[in-house]
VMD Tcl script that builds the backbone (N, CA, C; Angstrom):
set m [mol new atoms 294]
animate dup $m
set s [atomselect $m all]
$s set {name element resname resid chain x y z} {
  {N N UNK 1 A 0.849 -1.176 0.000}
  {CA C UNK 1 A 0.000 0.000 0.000}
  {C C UNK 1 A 0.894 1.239 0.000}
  {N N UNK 2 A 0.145 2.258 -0.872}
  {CA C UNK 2 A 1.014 3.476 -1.027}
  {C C UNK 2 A 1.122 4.524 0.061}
  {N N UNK 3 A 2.228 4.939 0.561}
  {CA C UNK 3 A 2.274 5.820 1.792}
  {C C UNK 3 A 1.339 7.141 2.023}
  {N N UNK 4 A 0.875 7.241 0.799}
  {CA C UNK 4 A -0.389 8.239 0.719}
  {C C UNK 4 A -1.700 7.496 1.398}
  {N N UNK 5 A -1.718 6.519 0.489}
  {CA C UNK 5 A -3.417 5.847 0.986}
  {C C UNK 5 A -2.895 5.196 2.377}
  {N N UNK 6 A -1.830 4.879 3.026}
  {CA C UNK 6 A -1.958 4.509 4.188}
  {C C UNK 6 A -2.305 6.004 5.551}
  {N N UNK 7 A -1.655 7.116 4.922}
  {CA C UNK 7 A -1.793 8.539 5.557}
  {C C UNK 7 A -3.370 8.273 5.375}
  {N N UNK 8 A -4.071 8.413 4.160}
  {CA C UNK 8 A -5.427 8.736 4.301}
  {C C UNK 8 A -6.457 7.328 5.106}
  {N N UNK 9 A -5.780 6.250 5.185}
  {CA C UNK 9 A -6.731 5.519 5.911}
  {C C UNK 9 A -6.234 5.684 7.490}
  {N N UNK 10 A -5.377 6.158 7.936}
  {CA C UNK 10 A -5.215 7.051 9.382}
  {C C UNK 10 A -6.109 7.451 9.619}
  {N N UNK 11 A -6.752 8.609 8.903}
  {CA C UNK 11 A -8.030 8.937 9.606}
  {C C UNK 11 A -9.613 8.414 9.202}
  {N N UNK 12 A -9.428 7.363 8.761}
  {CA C UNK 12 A -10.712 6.919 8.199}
  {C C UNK 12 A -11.626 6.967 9.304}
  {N N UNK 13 A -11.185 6.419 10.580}
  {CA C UNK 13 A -12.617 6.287 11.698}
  {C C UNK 13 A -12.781 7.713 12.151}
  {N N UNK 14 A -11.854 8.599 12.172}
  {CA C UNK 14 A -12.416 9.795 12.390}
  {C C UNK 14 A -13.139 10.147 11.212}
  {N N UNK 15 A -13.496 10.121 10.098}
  {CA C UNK 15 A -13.980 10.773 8.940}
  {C C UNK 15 A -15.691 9.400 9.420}
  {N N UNK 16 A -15.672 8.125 9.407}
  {CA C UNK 16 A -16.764 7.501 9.656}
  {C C UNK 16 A -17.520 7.974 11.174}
  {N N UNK 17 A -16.930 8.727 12.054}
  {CA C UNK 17 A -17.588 8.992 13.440}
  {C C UNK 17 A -18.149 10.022 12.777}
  {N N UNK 18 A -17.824 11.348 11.850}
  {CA C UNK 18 A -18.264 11.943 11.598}
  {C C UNK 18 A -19.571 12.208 10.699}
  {N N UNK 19 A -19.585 11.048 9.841}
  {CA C UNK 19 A -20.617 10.173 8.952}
  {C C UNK 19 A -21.926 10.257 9.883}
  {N N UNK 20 A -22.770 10.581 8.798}
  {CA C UNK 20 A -24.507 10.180 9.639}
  {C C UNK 20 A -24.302 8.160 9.849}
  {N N UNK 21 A -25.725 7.927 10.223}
  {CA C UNK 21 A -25.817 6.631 10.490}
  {C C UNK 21 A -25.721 5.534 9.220}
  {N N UNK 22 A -26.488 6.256 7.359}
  {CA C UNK 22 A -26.126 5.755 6.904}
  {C C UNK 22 A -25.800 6.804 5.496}
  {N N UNK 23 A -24.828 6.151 5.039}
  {CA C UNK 23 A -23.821 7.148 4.084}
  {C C UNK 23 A -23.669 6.879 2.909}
  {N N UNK 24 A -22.966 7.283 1.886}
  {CA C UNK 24 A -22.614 6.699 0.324}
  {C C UNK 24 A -21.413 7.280 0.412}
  {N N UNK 25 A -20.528 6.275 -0.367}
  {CA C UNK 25 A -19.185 6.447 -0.798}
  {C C UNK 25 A -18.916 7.754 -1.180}
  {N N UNK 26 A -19.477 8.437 -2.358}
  {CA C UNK 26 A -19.670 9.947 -2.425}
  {C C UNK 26 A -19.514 10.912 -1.013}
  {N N UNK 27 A -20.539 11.013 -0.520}
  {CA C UNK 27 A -20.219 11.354 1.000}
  {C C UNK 27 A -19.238 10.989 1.608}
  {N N UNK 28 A -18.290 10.093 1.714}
  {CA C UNK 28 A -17.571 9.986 2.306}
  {C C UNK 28 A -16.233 10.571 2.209}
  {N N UNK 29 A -16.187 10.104 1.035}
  {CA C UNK 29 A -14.832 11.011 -0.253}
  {C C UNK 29 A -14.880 12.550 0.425}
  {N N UNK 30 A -16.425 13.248 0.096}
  {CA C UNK 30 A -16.290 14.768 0.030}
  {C C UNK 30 A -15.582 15.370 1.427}
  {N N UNK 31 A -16.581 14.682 2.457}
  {CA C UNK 31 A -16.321 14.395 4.193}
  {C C UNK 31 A -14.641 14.077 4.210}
  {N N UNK 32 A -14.254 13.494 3.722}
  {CA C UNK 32 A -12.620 13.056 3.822}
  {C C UNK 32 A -11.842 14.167 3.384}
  {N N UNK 33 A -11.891 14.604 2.125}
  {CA C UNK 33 A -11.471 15.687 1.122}
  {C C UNK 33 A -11.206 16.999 2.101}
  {N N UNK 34 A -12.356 17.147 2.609}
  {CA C UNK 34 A -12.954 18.780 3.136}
  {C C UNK 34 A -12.429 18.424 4.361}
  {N N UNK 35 A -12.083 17.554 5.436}
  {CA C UNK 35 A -11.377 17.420 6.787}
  {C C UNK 35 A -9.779 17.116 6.477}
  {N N UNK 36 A -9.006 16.683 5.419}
  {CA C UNK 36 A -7.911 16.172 5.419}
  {C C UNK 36 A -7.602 16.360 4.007}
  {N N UNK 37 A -7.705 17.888 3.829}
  {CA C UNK 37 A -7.400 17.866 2.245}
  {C C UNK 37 A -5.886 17.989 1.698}
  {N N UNK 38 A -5.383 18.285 3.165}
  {CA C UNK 38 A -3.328 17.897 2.518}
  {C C UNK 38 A -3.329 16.148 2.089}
  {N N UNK 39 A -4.234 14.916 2.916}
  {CA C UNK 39 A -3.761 13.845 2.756}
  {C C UNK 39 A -4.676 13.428 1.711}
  {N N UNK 40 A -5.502 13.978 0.882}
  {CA C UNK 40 A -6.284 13.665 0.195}
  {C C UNK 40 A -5.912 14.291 -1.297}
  {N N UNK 41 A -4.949 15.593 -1.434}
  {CA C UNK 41 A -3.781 16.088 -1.918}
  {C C UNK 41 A -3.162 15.112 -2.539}
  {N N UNK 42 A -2.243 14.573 -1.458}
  {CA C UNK 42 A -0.850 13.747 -1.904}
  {C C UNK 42 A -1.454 12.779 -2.304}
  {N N UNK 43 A -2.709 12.105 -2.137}
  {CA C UNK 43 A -3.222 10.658 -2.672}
  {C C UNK 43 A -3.453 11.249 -4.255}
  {N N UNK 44 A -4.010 12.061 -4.528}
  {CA C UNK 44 A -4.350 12.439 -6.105}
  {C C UNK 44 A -2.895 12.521 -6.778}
  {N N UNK 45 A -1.930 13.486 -6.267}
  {CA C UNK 45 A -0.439 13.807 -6.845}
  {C C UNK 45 A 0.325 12.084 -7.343}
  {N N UNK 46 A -0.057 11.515 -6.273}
  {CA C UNK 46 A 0.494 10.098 -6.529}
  {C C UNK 46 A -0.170 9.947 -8.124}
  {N N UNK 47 A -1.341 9.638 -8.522}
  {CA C UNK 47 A -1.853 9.179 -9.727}
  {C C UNK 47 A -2.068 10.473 -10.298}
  {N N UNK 48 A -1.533 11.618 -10.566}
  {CA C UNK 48 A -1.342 12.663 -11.671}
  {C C UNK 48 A -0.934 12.537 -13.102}
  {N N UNK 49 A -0.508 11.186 -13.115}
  {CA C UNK 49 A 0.317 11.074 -14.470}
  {C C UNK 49 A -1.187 10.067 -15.195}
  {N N UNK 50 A -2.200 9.394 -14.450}
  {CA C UNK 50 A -2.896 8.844 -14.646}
  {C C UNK 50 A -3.681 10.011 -15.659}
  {N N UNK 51 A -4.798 9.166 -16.551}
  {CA C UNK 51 A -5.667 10.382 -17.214}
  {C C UNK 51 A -7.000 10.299 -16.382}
  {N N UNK 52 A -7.264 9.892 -15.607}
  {CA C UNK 52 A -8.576 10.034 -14.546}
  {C C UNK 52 A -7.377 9.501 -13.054}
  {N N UNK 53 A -6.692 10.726 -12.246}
  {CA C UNK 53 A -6.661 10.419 -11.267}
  {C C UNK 53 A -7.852 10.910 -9.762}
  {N N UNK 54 A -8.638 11.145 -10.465}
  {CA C UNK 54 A -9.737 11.122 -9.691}
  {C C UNK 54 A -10.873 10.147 -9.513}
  {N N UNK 55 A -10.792 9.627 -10.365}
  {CA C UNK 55 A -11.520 8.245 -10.873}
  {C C UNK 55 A -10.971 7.223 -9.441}
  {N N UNK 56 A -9.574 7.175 -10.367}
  {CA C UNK 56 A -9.125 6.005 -9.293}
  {C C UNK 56 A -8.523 6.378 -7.922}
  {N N UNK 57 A -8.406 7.199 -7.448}
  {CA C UNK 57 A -8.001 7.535 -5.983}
  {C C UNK 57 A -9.818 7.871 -5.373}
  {N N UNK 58 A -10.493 8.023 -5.730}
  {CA C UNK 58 A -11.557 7.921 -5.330}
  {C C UNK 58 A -12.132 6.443 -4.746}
  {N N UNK 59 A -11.789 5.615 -6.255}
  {CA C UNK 59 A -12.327 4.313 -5.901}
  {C C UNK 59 A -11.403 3.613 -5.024}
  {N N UNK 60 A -10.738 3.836 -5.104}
  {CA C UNK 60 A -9.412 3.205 -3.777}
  {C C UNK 60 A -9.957 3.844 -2.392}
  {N N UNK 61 A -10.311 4.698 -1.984}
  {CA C UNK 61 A -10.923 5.585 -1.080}
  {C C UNK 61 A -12.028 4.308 -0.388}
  {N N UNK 62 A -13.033 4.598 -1.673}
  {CA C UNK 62 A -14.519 3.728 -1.291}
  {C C UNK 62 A -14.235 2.550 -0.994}
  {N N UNK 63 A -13.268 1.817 -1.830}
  {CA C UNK 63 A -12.902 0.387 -1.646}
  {C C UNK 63 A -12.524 -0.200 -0.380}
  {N N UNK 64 A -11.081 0.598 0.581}
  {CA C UNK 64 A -10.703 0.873 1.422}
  {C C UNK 64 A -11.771 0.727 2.553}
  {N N UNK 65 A -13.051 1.571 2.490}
  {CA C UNK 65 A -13.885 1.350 3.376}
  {C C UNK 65 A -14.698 -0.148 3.966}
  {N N UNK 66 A -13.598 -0.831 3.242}
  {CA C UNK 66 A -14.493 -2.559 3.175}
  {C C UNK 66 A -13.077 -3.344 4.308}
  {N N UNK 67 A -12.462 -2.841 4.691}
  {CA C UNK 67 A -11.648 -2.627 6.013}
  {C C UNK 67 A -11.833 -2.345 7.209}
  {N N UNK 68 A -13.168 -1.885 7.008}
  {CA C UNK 68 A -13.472 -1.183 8.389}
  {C C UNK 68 A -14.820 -1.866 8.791}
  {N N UNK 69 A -14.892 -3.210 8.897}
  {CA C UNK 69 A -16.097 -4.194 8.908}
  {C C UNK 69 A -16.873 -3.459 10.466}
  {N N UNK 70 A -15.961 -3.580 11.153}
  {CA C UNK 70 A -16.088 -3.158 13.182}
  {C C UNK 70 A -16.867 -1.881 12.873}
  {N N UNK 71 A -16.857 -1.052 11.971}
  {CA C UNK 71 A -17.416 0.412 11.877}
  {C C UNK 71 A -18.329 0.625 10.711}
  {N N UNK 72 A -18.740 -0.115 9.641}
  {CA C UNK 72 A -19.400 0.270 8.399}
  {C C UNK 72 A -19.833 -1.048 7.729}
  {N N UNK 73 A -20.919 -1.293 7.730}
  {CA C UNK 73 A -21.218 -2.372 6.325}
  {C C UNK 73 A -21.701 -1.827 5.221}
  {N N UNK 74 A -21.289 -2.489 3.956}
  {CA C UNK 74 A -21.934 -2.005 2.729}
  {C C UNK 74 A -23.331 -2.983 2.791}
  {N N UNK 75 A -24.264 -2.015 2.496}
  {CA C UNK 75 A -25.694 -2.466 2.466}
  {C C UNK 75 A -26.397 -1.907 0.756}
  {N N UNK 76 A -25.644 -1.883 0.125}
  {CA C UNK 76 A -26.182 -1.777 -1.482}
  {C C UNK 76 A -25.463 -0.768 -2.290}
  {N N UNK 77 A -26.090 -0.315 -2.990}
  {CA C UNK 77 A -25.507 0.795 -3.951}
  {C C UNK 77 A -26.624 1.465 -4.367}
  {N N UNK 78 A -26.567 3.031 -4.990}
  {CA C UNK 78 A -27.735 3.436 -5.555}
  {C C UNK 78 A -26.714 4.548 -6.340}
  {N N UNK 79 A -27.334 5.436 -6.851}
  {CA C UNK 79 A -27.298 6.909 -7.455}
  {C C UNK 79 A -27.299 7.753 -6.934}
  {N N UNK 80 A -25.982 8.283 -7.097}
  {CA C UNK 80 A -25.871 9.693 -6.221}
  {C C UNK 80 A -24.712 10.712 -6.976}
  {N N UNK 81 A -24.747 11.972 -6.547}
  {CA C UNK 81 A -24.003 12.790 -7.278}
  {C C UNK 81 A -22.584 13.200 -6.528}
  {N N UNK 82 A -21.262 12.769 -7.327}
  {CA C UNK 82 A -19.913 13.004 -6.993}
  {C C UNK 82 A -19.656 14.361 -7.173}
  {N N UNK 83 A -18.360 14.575 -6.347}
  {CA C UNK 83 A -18.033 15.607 -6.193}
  {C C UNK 83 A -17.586 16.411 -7.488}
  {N N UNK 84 A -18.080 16.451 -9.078}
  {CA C UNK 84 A -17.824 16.972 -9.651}
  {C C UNK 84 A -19.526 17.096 -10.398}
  {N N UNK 85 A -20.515 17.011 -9.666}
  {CA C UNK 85 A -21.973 16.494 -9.452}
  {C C UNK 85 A -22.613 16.076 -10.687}
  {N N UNK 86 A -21.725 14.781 -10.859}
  {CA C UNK 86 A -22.564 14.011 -12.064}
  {C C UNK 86 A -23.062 12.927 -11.363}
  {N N UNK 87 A -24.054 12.417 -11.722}
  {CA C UNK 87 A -24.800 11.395 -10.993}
  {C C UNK 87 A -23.738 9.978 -11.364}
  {N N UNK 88 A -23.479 8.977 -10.645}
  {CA C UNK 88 A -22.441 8.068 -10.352}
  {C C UNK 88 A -22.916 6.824 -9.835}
  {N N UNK 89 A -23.241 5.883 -9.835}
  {CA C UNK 89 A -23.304 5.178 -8.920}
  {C C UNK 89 A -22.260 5.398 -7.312}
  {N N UNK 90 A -23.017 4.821 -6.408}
  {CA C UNK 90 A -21.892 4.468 -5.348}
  {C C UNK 90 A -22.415 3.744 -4.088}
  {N N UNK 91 A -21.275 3.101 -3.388}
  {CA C UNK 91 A -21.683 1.700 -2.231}
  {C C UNK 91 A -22.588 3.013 -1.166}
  {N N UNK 92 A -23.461 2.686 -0.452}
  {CA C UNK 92 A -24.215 2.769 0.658}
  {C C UNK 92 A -23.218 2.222 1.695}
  {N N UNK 93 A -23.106 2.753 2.814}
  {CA C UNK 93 A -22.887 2.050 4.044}
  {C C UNK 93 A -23.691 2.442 5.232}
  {N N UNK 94 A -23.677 1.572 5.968}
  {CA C UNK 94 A -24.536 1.596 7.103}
  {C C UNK 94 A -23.104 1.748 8.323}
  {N N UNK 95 A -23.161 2.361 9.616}
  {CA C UNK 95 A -22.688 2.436 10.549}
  {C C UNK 95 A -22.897 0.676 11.262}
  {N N UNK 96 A -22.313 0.118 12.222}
  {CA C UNK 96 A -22.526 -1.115 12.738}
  {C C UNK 96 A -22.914 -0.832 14.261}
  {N N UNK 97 A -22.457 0.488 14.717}
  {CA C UNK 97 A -22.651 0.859 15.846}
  {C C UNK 97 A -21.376 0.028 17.183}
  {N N UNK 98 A -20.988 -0.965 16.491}
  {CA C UNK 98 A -20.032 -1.450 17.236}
  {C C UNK 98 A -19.037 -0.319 18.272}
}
mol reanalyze $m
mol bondsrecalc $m
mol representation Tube
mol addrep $m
């Protein structure tokens, strides 16, 4: 794992305490972005040379969240609008309350 995405999953449970009860990947990204936007920075700079490094440091983001079983289940997917507000699919999660 890249020393960026390990910086940004540092604060993942602080960014999920901050999360309502249930969330979408979208939300979570923006919530992450807007609290930790130096480590959310260096995760994009890493894939700059990429032609969608937003694409994929995003989905590494959402993916990532399937790590955190003790704090979040994915409970489906639906339609919702990303932070560049085009409608997107993205995972739902539910809090576990654990």
């Amino acid at each position: 794992m890249s020393t960026e995405f390990q910086s940004l999953e540092s604060v993942y449970e602080q960014v999920i305490a901050l999360m309502p009860a249930k969330f979408d990947s979208h939300d979570f990204i923006l919530k992450l972005a807007q609290k930790y936007q130096r480590l959310y920075v260096q995760a994009l700079v890493e894939y700059a040379d990429n032609e969608r490094p937003f694409q994929v440091v995003h989905g590494q983001i959402a993916l990532r969240l399937l790590r955190y079983p003790h704090l979040v289940t994915k409970v489906g997917e639906h339609i919702s609008r990303d932070i560049f507000l085009q409608d997107s699919s993205a995972a739902l999660w539910e809090k576990t309350g654990k």
